[in-house]
Structure formats: C-alpha cells, structure tokens
MARBA-3410 file (N, C-alpha, C, O; in Angstrom, 1 decimal):
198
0.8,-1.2,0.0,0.0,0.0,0.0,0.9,1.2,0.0,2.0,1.1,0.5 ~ 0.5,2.3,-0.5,1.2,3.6,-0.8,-0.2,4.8,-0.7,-1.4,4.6,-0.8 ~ 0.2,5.8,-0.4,0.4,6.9,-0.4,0.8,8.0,-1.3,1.8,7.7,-1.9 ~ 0.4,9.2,-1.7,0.6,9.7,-2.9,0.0,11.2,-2.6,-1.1,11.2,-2.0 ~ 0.7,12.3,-2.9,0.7,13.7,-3.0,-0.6,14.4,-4.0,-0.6,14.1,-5.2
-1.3,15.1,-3.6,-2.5,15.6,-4.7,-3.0,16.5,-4.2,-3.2,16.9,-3.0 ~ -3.2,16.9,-5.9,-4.1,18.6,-5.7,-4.9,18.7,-6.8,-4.5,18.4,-7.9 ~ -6.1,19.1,-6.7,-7.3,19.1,-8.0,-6.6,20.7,-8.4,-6.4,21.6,-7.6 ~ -6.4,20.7,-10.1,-6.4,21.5,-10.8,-7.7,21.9,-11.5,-8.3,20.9,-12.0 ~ -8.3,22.8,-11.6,-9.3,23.1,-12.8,-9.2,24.8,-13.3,-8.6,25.8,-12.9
-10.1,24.5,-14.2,-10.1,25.9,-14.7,-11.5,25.7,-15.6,-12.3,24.8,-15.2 ~ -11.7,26.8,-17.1,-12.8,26.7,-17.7,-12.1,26.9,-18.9,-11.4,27.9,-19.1 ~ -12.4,25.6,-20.0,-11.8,25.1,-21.3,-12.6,25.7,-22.2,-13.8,25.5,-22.1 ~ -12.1,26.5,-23.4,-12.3,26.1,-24.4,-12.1,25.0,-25.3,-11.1,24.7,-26.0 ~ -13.2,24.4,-25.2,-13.7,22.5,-25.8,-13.7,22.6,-27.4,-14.3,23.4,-28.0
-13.2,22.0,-27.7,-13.4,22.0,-29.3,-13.7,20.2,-30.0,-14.0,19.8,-31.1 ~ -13.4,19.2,-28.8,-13.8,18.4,-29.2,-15.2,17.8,-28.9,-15.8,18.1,-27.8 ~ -15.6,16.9,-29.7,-17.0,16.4,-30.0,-17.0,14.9,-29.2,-16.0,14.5,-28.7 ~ -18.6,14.2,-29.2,-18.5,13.1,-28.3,-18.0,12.0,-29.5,-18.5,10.9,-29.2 ~ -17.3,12.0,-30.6,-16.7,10.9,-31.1,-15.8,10.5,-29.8,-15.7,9.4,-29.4
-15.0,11.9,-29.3,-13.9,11.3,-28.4,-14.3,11.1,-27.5,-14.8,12.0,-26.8 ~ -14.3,9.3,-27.3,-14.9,8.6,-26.4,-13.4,8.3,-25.2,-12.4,7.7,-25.6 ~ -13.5,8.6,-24.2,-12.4,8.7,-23.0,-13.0,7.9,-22.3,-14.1,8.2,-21.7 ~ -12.0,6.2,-22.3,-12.0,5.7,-21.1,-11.4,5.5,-19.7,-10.6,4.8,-19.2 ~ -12.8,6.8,-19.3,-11.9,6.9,-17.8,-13.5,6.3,-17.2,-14.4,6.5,-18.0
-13.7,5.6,-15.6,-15.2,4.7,-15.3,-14.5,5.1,-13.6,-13.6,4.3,-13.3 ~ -14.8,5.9,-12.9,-15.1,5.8,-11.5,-15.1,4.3,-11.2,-16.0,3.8,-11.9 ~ -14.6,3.3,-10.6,-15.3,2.0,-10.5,-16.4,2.4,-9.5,-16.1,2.8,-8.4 ~ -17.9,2.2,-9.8,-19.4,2.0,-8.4,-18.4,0.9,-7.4,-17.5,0.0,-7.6 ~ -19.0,1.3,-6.2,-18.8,0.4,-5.0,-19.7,-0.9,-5.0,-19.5,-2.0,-4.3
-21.0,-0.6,-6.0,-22.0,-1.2,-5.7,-21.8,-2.4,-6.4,-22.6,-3.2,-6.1 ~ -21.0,-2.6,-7.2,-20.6,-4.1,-8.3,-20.5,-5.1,-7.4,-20.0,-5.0,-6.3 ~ -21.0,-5.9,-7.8,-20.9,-7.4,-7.1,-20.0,-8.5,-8.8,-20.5,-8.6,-9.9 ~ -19.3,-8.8,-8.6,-18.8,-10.0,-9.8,-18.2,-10.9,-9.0,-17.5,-10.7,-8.0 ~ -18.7,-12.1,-9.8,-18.0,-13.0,-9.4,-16.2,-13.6,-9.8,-15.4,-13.4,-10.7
-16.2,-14.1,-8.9,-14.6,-14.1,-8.6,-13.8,-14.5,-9.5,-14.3,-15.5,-10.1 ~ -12.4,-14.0,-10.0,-12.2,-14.5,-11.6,-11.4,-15.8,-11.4,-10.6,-16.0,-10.6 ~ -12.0,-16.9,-12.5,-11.0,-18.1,-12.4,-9.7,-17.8,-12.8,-9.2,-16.9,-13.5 ~ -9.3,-18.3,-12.4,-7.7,-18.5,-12.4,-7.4,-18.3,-14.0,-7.9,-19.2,-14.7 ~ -6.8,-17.5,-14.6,-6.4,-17.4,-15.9,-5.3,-18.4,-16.2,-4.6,-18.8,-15.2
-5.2,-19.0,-17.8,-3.9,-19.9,-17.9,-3.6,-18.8,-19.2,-4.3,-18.4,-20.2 ~ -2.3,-18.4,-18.6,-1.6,-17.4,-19.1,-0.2,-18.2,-20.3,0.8,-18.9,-19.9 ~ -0.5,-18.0,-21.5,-0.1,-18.7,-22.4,1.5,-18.1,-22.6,2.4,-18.9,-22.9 ~ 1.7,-17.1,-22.4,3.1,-16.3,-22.7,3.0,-14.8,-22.1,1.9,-14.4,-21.6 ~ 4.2,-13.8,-22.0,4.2,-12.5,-21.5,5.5,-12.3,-21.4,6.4,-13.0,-21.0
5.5,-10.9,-22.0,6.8,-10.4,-22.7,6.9,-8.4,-21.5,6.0,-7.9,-20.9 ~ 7.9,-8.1,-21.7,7.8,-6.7,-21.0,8.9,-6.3,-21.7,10.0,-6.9,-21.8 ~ 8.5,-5.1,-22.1,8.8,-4.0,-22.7,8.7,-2.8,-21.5,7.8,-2.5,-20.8 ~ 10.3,-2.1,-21.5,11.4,-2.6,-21.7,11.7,-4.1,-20.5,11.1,-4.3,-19.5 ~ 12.8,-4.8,-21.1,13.3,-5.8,-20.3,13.5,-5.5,-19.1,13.3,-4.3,-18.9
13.8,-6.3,-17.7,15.0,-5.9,-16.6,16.2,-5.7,-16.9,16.8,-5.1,-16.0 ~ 16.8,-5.8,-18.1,18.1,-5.3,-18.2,17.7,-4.0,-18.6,18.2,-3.2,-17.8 ~ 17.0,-3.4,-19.4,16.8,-2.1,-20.3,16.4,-1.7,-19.5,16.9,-0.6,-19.3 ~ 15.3,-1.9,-18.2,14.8,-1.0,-17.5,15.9,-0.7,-16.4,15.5,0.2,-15.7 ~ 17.2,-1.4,-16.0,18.3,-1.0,-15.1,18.6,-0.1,-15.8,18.3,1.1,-15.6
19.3,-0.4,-17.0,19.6,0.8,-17.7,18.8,2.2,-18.1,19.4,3.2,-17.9 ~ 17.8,2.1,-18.5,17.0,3.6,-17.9,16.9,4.1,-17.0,16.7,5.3,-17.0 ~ 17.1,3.5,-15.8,17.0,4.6,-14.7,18.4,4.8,-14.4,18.5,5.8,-13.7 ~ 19.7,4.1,-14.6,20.6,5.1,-14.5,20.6,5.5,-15.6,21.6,4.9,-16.1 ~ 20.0,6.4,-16.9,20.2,6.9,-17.8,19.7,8.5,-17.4,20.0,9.6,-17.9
18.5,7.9,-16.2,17.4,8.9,-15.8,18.0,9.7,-14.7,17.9,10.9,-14.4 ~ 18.7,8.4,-14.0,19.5,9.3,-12.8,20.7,10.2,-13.4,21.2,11.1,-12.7 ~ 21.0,10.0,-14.2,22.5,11.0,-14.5,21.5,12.4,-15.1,21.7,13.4,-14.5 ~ 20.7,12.5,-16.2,20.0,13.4,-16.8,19.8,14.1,-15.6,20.3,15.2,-15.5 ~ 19.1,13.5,-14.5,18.5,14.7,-13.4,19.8,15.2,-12.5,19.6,16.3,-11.9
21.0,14.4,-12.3,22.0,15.1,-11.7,22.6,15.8,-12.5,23.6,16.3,-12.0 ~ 22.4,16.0,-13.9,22.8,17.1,-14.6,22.0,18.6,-15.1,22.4,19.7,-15.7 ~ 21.1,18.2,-14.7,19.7,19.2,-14.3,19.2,19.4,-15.7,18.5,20.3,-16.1 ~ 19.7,18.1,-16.5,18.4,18.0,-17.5,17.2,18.1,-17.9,16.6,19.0,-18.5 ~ 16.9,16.7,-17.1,15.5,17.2,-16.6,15.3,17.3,-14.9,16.1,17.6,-14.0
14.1,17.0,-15.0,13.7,17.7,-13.7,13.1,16.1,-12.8,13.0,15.9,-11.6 ~ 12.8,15.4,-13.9,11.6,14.7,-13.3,11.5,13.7,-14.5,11.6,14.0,-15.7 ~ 11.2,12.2,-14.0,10.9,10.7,-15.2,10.4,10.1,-14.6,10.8,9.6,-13.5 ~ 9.0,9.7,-15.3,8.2,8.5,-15.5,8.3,7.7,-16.0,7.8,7.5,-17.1 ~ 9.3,6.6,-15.2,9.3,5.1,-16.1,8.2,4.0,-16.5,7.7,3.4,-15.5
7.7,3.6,-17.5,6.9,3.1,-17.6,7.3,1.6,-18.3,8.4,1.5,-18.7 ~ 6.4,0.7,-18.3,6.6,-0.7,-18.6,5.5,-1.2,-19.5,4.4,-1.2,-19.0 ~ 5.6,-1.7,-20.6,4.0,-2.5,-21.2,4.8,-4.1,-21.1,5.9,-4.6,-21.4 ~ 3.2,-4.5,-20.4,3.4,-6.0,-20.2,2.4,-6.3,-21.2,1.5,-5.5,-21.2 ~ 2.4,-7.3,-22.1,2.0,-8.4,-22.7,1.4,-9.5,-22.4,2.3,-10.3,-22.4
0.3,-10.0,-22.2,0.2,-11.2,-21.5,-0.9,-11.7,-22.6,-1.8,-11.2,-23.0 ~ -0.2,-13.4,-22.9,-1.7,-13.9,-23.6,-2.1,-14.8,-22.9,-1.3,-15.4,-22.3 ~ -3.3,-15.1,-22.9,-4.3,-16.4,-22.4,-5.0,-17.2,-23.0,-5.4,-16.9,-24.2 ~ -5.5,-18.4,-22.3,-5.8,-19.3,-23.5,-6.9,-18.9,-24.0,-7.1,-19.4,-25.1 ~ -8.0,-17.8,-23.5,-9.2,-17.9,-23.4,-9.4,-16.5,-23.6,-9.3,-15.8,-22.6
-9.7,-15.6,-25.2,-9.9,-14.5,-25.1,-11.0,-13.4,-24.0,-10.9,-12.2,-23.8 ~ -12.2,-14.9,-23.5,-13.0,-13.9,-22.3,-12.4,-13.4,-21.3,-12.7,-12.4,-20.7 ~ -10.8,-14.3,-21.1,-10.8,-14.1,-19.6,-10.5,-12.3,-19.4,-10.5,-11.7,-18.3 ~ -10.4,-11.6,-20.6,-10.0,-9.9,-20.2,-11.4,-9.8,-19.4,-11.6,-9.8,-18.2 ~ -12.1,-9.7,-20.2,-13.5,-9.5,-19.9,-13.5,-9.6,-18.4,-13.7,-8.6,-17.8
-13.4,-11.1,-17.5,-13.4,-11.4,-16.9,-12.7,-10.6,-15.4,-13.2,-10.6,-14.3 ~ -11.3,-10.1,-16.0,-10.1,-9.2,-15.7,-10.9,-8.1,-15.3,-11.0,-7.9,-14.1 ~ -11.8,-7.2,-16.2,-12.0,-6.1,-16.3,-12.8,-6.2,-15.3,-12.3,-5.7,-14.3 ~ -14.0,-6.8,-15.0,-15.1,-6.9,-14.0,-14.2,-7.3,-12.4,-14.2,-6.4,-11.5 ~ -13.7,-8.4,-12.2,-12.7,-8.2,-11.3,-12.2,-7.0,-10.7,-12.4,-6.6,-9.5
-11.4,-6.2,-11.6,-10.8,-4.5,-11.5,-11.8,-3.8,-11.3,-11.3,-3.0,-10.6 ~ -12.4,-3.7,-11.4,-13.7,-2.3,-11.2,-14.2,-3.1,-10.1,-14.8,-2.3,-9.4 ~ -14.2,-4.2,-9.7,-15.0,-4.5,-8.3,-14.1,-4.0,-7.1,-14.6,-3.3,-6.3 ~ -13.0,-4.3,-7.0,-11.9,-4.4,-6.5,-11.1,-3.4,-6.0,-10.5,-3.4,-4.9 ~ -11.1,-2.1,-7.2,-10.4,-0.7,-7.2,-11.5,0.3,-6.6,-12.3,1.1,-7.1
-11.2,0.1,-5.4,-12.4,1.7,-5.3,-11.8,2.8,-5.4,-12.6,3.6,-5.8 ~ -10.6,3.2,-5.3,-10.1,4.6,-5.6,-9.3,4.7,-6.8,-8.3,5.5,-6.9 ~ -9.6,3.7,-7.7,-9.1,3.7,-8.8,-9.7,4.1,-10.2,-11.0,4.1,-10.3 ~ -8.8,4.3,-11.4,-9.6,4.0,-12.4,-9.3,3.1,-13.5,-8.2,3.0,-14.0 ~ -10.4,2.3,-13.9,-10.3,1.2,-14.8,-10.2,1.7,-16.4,-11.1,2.3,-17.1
-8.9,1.1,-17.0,-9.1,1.7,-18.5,-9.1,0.6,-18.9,-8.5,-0.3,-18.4 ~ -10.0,0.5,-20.2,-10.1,-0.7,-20.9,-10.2,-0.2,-22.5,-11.2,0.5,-22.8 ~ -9.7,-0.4,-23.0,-9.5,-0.4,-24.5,-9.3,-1.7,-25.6,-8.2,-2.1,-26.0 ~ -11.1,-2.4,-26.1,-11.1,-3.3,-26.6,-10.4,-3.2,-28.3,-10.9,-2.6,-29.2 ~ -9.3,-3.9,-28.4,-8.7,-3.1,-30.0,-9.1,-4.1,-30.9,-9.1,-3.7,-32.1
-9.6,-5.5,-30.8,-10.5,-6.0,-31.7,-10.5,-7.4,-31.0,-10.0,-7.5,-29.9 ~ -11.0,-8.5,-31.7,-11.8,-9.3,-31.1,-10.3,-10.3,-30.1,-10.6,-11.0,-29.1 ~ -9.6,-10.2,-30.2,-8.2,-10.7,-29.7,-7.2,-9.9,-28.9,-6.5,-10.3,-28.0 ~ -7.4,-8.5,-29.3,-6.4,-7.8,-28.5,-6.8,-6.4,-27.4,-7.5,-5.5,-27.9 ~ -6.4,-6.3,-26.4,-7.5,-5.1,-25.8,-6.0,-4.8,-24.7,-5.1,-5.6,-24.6
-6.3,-3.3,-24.1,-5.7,-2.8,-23.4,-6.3,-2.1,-21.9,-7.3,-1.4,-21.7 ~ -5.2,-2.5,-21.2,-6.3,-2.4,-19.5,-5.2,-2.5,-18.9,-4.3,-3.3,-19.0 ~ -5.7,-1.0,-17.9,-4.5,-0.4,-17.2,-5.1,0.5,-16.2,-6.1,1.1,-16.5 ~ -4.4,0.6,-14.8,-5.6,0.8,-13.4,-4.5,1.7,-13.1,-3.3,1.5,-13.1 ~ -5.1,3.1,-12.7,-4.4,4.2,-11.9,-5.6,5.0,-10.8,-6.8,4.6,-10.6
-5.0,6.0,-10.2,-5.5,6.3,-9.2,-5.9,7.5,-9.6,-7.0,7.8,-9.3 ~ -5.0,8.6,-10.4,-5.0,9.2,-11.0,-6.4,10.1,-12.1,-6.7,9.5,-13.2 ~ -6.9,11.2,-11.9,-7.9,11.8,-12.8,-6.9,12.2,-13.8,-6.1,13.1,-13.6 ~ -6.9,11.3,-15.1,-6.0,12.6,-16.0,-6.9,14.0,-16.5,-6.3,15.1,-16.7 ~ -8.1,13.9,-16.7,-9.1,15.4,-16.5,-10.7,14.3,-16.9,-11.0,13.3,-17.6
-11.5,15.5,-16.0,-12.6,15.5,-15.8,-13.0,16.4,-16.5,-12.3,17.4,-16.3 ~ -14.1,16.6,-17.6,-14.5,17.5,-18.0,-16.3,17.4,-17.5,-17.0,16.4,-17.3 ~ -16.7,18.9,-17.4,-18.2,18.9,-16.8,-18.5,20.7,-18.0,-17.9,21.8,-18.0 ~ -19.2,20.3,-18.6,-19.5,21.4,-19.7,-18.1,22.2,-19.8,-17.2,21.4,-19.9 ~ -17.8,23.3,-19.8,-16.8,23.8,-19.9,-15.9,24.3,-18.9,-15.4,25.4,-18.8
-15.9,23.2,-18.2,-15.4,23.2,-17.1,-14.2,22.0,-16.7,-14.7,21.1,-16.2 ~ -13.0,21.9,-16.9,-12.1,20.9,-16.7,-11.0,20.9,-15.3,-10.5,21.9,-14.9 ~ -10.7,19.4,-14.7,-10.1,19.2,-13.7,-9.2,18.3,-14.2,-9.6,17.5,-15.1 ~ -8.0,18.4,-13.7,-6.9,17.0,-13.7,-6.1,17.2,-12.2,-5.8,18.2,-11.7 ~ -6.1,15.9,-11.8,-5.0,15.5,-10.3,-3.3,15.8,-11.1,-2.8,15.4,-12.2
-3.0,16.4,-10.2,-1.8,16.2,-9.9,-1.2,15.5,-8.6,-1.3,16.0,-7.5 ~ -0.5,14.2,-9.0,-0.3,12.8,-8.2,1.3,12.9,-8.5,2.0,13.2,-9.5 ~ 1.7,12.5,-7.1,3.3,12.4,-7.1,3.9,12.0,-5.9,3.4,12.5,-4.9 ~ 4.8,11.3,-5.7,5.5,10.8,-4.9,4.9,9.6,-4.0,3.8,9.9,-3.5 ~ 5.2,8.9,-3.8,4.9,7.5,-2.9,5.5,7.2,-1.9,6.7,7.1,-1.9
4.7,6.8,-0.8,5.4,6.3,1.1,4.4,5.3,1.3,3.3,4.9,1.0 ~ 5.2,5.0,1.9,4.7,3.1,2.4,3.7,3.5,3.9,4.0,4.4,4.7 ~ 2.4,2.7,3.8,1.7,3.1,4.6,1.9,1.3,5.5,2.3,0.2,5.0 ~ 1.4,1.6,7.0,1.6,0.7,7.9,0.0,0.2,8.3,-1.1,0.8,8.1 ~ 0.3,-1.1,8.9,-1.5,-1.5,9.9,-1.6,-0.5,11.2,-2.6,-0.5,11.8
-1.0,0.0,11.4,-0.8,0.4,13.0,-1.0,1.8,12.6,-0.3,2.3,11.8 ~ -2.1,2.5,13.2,-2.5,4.3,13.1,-1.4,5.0,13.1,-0.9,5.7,12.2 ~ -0.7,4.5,14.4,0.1,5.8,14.8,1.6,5.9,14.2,2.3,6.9,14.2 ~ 2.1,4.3,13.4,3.2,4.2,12.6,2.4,5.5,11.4,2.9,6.5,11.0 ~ 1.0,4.6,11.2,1.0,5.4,9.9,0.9,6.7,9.9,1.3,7.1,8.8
0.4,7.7,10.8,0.5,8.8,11.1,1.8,9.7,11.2,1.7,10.8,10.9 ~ 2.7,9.3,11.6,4.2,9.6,11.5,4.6,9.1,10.5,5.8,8.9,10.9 ~ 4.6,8.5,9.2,4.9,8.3,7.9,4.4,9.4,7.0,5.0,9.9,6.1 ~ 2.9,9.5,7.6,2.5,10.4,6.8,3.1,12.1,7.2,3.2,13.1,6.5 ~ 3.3,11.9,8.0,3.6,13.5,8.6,5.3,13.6,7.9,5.7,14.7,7.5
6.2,12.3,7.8,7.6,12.4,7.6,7.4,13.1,6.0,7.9,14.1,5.5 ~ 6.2,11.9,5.1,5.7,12.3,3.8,5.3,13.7,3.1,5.5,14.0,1.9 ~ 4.6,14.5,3.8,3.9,15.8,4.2,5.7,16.7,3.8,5.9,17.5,2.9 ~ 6.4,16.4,4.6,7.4,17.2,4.9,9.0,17.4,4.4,9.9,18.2,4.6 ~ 8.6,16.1,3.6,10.2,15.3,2.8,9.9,16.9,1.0,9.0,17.4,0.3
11.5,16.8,1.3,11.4,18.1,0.0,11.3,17.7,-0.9,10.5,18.3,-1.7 ~ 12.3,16.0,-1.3,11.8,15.7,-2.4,10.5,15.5,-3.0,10.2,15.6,-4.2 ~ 9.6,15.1,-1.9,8.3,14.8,-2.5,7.5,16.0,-3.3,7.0,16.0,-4.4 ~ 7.6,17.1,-2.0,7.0,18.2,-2.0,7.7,18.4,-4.0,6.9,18.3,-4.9 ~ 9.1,18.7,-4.1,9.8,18.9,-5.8,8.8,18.2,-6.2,7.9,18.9,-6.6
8.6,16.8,-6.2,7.8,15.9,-7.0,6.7,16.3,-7.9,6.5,16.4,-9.1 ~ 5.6,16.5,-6.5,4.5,17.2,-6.5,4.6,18.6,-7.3,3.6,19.1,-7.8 ~ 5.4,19.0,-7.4,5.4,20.4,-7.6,5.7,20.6,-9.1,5.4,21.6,-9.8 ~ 6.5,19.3,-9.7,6.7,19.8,-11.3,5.6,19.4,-11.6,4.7,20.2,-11.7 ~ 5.3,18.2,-11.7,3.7,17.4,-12.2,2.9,18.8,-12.4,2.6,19.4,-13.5
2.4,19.3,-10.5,1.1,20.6,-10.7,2.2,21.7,-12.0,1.7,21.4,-13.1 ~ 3.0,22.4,-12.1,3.5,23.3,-12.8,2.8,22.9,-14.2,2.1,23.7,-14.8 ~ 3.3,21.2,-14.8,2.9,21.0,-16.1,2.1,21.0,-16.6,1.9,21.4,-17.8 ~ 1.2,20.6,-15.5,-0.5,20.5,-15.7,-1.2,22.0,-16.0,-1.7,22.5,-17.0 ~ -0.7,22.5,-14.6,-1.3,24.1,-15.1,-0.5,24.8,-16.3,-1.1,25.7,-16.9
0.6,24.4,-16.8,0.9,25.1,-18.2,-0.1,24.4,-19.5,-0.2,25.0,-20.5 ~ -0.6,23.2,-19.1,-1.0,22.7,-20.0,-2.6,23.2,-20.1,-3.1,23.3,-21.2 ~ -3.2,23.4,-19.2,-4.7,24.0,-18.8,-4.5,25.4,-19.2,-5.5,26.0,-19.7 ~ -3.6,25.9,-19.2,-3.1,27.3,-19.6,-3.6,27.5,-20.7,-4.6,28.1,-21.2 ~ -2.7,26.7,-21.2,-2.8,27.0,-23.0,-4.2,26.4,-23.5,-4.2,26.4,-24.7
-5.1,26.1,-23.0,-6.6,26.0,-23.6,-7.8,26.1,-22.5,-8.9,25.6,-22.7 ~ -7.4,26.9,-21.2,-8.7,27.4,-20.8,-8.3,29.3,-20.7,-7.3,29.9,-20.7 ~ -9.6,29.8,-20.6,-10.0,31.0,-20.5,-9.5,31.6,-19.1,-9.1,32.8,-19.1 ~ -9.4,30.7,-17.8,-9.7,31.0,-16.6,-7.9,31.0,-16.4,-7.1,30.8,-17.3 ~ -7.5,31.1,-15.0,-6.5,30.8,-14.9,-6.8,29.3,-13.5,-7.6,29.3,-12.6
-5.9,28.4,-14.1,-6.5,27.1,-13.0,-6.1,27.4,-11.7,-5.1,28.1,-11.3 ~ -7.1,26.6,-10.9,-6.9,27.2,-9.8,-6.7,25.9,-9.4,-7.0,24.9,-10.1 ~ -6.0,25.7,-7.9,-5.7,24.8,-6.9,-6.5,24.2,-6.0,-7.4,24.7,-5.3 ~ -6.3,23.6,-5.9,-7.3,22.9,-4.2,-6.1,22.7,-3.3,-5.0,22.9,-3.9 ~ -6.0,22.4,-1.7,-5.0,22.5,-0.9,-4.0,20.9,-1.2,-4.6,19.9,-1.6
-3.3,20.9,-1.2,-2.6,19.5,-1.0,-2.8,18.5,0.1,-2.5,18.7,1.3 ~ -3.3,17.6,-0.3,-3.3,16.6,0.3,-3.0,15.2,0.6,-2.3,14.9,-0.3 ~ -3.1,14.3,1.3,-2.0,12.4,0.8,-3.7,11.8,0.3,-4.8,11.9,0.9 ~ -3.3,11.3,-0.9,-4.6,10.5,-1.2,-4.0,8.4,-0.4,-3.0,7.7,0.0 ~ -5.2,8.4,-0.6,-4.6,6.4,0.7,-5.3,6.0,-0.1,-6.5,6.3,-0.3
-4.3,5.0,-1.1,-4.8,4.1,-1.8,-4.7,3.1,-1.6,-4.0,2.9,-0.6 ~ -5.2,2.1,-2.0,-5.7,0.6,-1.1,-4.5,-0.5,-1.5,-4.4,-1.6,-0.9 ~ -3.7,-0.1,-2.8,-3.0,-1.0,-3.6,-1.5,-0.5,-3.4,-0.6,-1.1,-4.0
END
C-alpha cells in the first residue's frame, strides 16, 4: 500500500472536441458485485522494456537529473500477456472495477483478440461542460497496519522536499497545459495524501 501527493487543478476550457472522443476513464461503483475470476492460464508474457533495459533507464534517468536536464521521469513498462481464453480480459476487467475503489479502470477493446487495461488512481481530466479538472499525483510512502506508525509516515511524507519537488513539477505541467486552452487561470485545491488501497 502507498500513499501519494494531490491537488485538483481546474479551470474553464475552451472545448473544441465532440462526443466521437470517447475517453476511457469509469469511476469504478462500490455497488458491483462479480463473481470471482478463475484462475487465468496465461499462455506467454513479454515486457517491454526488459530488466536489463529497465536498469539501464534509470541510470540513464538518474545522470540526466544530476545534470539538471531534466527535472523529473516516469518510467513506464508495457506488459503483454496472452491467455488461453480470449473472455478471460473480460473477466479481468469486471474483477478490477469491483476491486479498485479509488481507482480507475481503462479498458481499451482493439478487436476481437487484442485489448488494453491499465488501473491508476489518477484523474488525468474530468471534463463537466466547460469546465475541466486534472490531479496532480506524485511521490509515494509506504503506509503501515498500526494508526500511529502510519501517522508519522504520513507526517515524515507531508514534509520530505523531495516529495514536496515531485508534487510540484507534475502541478506546474498541468497548469501550463490548462493554460494553453482554458480561459480562466486554473486554480488549486490545498494539497493533500490520497490512501490508496494498492
């Protein structure tokens, strides 16, 4: 379980796109009931990048930021997985939405064999008429069973600079990016630790 830095950005967009653009982002309901997924038989699974490529990215990532390249990297990984049984995504997907309550479920069916599904905590934006929100999410602390460990983690978390940097390029990006297509200037909500379950 983790912990994670957040602040709702919004402002008021000028929209120029139509409902072709279909965005899957699904709150998961609390109220799902599914039944429990059988055991998948997982036929092969490949990752992109490897364990070797992915050591090597992050010391590629760590020298860039001790040279004040950049500022900040998101390593990311696509896993591959086939099964014997093209329902079992299906299967996957209803599982995840029962499962994630402070999460969200993407699913992207790309044709009768291949689909994409990938679970974050994360609002990348909310739109409500002309009106748009995105989280800004950053930095991760290990949360404990015991209140009062977890209370002084959270308070160490609150107060660590790096986090606070973390938190702080993400919100910058976001609001340059709301910049350049809302009217308003975006405004902030206070910072807070979102407690995620995973």
């Amino acid at each position: 379980s983790s912990d994670v830095c957040s602040s709702d950005l919004g402002a008021t967009a000028t929209v120029t796109s139509s409902e072709e653009l279909n965005v899957f982002l699904k709150k998961p309901p609390t109220h799902v009931k599914t039944p429990k997924l059988k055991h998948p038989i997982i036929v092969s699974r490949s990752d992109v990048p490897n364990k070797k490529e992915w050591s090597e990215a992050v010391i590629k990532a760590q020298k860039k930021i001790s040279d004040s390249t950049i500022k900040k990297v998101v390593l990311s990984r696509e896993t591959r997985i086939q099964f014997s049984d093209c329902s079992t995504i299906h299967s996957l997907v209803n599982e995840w939405v029962s499962i994630s309550k402070n999460h969200y479920v993407y699913y992207l069916c790309l044709d009768k064999e291949d689909a994409f599904l990938s679970l974050s905590p994360e609002t990348l934006f909310h739109r409500k008429g002309r009106i748009i929100a995105s989280d800004a999410l950053a930095g991760t602390s290990l949360k404990n069973e015991n209140p009062e460990i977890n209370a002084n983690l959270e308070k160490i978390f609150r107060n660590t600079q790096k986090e606070a940097h973390e938190h702080d390029v993400v919100k910058q990006m976001i609001k340059e990016g709301l910049s350049r297509i809302c009217v308003d200037t975006p405004k902030e909500s206070p910072l807070s630790v979102m407690k995620l379950t995973h």
